[in-house]
Structures are given as structure tokens and as C-alpha cells.
C-alpha positions as CSV (number, residue, x, y, z in Angstrom):
1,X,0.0,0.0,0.0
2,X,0.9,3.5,-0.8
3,X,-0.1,6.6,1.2
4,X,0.4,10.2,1.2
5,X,-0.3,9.3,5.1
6,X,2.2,8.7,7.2
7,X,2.5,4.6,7.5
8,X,1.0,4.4,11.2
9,X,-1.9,6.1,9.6
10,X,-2.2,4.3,7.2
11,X,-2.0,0.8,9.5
12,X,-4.7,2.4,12.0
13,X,-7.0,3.0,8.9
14,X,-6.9,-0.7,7.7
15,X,-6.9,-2.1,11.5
16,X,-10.7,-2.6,11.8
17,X,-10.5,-4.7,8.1
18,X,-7.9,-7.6,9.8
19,X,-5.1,-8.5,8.0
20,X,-4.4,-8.0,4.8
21,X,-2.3,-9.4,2.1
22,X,-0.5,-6.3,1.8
23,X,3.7,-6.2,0.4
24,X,4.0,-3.5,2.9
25,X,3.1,0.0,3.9
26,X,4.8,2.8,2.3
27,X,3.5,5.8,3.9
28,X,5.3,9.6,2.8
29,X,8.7,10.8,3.4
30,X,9.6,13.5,6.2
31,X,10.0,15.6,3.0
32,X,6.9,17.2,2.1
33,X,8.1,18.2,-1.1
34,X,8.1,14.6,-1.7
35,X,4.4,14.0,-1.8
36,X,2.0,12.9,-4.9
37,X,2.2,13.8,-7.7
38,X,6.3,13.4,-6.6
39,X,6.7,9.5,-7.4
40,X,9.2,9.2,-4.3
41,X,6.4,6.7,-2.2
42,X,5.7,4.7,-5.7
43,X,9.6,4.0,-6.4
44,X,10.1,3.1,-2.6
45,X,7.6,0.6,-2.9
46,X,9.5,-0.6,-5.9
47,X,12.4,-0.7,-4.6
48,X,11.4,-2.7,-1.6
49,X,11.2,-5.9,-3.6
50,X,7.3,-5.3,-3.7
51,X,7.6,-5.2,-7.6
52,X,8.4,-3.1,-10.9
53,X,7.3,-0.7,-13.4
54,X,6.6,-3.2,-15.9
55,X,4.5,-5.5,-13.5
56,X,3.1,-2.4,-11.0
57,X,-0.3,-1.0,-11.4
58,X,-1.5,2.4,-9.6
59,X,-4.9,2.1,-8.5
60,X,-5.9,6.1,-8.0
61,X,-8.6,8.6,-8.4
62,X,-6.6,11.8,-8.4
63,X,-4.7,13.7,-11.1
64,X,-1.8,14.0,-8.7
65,X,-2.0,9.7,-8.3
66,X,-2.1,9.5,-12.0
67,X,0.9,12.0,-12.9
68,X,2.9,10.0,-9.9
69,X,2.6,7.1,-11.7
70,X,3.1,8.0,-15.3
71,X,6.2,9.8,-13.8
72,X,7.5,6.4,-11.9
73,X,6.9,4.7,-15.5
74,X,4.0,2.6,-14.1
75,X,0.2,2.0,-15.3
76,X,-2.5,3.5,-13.9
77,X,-6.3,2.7,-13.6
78,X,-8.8,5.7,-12.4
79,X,-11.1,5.3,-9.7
80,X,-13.9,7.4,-10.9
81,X,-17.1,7.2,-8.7
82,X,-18.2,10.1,-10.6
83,X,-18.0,12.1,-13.5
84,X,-16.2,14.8,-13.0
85,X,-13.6,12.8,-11.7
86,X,-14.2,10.4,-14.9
87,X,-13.2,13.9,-17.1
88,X,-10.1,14.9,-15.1
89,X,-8.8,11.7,-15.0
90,X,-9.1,11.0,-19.0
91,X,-8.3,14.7,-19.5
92,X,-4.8,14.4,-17.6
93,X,-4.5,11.1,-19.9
94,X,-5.7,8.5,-18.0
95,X,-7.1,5.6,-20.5
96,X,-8.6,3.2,-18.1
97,X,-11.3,4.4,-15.7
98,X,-13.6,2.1,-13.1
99,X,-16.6,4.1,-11.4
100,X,-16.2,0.7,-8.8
101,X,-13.3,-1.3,-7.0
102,X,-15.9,-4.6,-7.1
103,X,-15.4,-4.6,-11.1
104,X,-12.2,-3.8,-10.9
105,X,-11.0,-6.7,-8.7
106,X,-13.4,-9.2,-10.6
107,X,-11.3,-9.0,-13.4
108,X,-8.7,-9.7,-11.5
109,X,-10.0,-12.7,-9.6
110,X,-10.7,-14.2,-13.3
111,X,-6.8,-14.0,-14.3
């Protein structure tokens, strides 16, 4: 999981769902000027072993997520519950959008 949260944020937020098959936390730096769209959290996670650009997928439904991602060299599906978020996301260039995470993770179930 990545954050713009600081990672003991981010482990009280998921507390209440049990555990969770998650690589790892990786919550932002004690640089602010490292936060989204800054793809300083995204390329930790990389380089923790949790994966790579060719294999990572960004699930987001900001612009900042999106230029994070394109900027880290990874791809990038929009979480738009809405659309207005639907525009800004295919406006920034984002070609894949889901309004739902249920659809989303049924398509991955199936591979």
C-alpha cells in the first residue's frame, strides 16, 4: 500500500478490516516536497522488492495519483465514482477508468 499518510496512519485505517495481504506499507517521506504527484512513495515501494514498473499498477482517483505514476513509469487505472472525476482523470490522460473497485477486482479474480 501507498499513502500520502504517514504509514502508522495508514496501518490504524486498515486495522478494523484484519489483515491483509499487503507487500507493505509505504506511507510519505519526512519531506513534504516529496508528496504525490512526486513519485518518491511509488519507487520506494518498488524498490522494496514489492515489484516493478513493468508489473506495477496504480490504482488512483486523483490527477496527482495519476501524474505519480506515469512519472514512476507505471500504469495507472482511475477510480472514478463520478464524472467529473471520470473527465479529469481522461483529461490528464488517464485511459482506463472504473466508477467501482468490485469490477475492478473481478477482473482480477478471473486472471
Amino acid at each position: 500500500m501507498v499513502t500520502d499518510a504517514c504509514a502508522e496512519a495508514a496501518h490504524r485505517y486498515l486495522r478494523p478490516y484484519g489483515t491483509l495481504p499487503l507487500a507493505g506499507v509505504h506511507g510519505r517521506a519526512e519531506d513534504l516536497g516529496l508528496l504525490t504527484p512526486h513519485p518518491d512513495c511509488l519507487l520506494r515501494a518498488l524498490d522494496s522488492g514489492a515489484g516493478t514498473a513493468t508489473t506495477g499498477l496504480v490504482i488512483g482517483c486523483t490527477v496527482a495519483e495519476l501524474a505519480a505514476a506515469q512519472r514512476a513509469g507505471l500504469r495507472f487505472v482511475g477510480l472514478a465514482r463520478n464524472a467529473t472525476t471520470d473527465r479529469q482523470l481522461r483529461e490528464a490522460g488517464c485511459e482506463t477508468t472504473v466508477t467501482s473497485l468490485t469490477s475492478l477486482l473481478e477482473a482480477a479474480r478471473s486472471l
